[in-house]
C-alpha positions as CSV (number, residue, x, y, z in Angstrom):
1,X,0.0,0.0,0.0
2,X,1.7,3.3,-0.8
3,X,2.3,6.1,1.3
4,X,-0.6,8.8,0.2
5,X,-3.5,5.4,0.1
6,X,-2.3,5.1,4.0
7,X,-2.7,8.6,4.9
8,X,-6.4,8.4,3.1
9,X,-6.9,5.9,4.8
10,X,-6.1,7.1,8.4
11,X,-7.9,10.4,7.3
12,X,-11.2,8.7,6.9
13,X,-10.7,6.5,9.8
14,X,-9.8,9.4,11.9
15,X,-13.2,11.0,10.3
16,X,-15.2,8.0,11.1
17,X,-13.5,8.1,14.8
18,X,-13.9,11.4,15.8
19,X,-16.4,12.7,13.5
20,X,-16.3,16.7,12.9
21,X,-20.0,18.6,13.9
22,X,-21.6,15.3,14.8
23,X,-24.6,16.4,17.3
24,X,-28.1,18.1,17.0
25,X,-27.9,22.0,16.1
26,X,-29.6,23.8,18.0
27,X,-31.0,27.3,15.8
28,X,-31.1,25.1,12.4
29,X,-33.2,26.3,10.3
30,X,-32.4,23.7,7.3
31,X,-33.0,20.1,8.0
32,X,-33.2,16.8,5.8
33,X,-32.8,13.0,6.6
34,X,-31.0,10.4,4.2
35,X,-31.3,6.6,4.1
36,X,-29.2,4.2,2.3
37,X,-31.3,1.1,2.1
38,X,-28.6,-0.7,0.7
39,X,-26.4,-0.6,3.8
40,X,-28.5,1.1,6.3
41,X,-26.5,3.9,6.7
42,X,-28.6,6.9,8.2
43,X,-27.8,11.1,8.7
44,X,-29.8,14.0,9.4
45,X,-28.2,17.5,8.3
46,X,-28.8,20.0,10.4
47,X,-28.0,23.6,8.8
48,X,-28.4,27.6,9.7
49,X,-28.2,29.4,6.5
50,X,-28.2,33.1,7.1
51,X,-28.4,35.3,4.0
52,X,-27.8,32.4,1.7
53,X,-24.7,31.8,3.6
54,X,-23.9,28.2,6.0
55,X,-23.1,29.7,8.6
56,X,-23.2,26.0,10.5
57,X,-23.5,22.6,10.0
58,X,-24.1,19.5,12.0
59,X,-24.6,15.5,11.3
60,X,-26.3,12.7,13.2
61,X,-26.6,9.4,12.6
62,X,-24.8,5.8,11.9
63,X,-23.4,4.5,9.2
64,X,-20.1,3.1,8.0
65,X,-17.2,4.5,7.9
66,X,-17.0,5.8,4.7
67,X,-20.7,7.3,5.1
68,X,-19.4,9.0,8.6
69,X,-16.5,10.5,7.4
70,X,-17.9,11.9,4.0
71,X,-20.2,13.4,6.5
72,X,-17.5,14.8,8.7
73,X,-15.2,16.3,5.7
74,X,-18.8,17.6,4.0
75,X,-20.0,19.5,7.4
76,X,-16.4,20.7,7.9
77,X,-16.3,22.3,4.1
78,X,-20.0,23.7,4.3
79,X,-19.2,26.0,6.8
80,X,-19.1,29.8,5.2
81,X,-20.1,28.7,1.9
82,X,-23.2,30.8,-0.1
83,X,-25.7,28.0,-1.1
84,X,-25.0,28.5,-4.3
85,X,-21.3,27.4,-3.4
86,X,-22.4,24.1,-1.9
87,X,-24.3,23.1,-4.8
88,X,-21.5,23.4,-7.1
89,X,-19.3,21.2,-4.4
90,X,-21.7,18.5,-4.8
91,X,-21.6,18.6,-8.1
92,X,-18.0,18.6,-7.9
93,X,-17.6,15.6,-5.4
94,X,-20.2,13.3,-6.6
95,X,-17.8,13.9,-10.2
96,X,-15.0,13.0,-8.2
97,X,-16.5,9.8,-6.7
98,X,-18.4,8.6,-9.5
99,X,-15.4,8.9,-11.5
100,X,-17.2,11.3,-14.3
101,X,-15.0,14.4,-13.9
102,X,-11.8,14.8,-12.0
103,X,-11.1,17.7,-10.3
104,X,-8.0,19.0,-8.2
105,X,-10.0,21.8,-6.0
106,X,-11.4,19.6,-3.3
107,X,-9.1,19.8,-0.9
108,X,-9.7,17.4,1.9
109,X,-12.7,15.9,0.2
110,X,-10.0,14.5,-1.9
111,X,-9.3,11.4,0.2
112,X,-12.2,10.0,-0.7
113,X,-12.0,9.9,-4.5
114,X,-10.3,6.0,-4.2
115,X,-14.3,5.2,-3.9
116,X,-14.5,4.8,-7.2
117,X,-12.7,2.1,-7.5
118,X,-15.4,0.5,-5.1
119,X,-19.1,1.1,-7.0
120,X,-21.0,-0.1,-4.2
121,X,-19.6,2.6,-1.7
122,X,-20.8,5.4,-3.6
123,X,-23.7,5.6,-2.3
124,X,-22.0,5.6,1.3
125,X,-19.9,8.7,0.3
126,X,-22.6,10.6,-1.3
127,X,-25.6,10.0,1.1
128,X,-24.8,12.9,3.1
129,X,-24.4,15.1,0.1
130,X,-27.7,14.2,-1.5
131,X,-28.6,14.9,2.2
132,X,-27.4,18.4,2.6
133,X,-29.1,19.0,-1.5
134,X,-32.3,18.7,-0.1
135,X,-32.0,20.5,3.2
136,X,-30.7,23.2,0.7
137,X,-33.7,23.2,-1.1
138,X,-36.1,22.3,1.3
139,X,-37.2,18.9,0.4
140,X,-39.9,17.6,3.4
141,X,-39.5,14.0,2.9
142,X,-36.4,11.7,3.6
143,X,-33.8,11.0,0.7
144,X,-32.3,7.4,-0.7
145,X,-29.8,6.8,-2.5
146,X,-31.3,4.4,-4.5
């Protein structure tokens, strides 16, 4: 295993350890639940968007570690971002992870771009994506991945 797989690896585990903004938010006033029926992975997005901006975000839920830390790494990047700019970041990462456009801007997000390699675990990574999509636009009724 080389060097930079290792410290994706330990970056997700870490992620999935100690998850970043995992806890109810209190003042939220965006909120949407995901299900992935194919592995039971769970989260519920808490957001506060003020003036079109994220100004917080928060995760619950269970779910394996790839789910928990693409979770963690999404909550931690929200933060600050205009709406607009988190809807162009999923569209970036679920590129990335899906393998149908490669980008270098992702930052952190980046360690989890070896998913594609693994078809099944997409929709681990991008639950909580789909997730914070239709907290963003205020979609009422749980999401799937399927």
């Amino acid at each position: 295993m080389s060097d930079l797989r290792d410290l994706y690896q330990e970056t997700i585990f870490d992620h999935y350890r100690q998850p970043r903004n995992f806890g109810r938010l209190q003042g939220a006033n965006r909120r949407a639940e995901g299900y992935n029926p194919l592995c039971g992975d769970k989260v519920t997005l808490y957001l506060r968007v003020e003036d079109g901006v994220i100004c917080n975000a928060r995760f619950e839920g269970s779910g394996c570690a790839i789910s928990t830390a693409s979770a963690s790494l999404m909550t931690e990047n929200l933060k600050g971002k205009r709406e607009e700019e988190a809807l162009q970041l999923f569209d970036k990462f679920h590129g990335m992870v899906t393998g149908s456009t490669m980008t270098n801007d992702l930052g952190k997000l980046a360690v989890l771009a070896g998913v594609t390699e693994f078809p099944q675990r997409v929709k681990c990574a991008t639950l909580a994506w789909h997730t914070m999509k239709a907290a963003l636009q205020n979609i009422g009724e749980p999401v799937t991945t399927e």
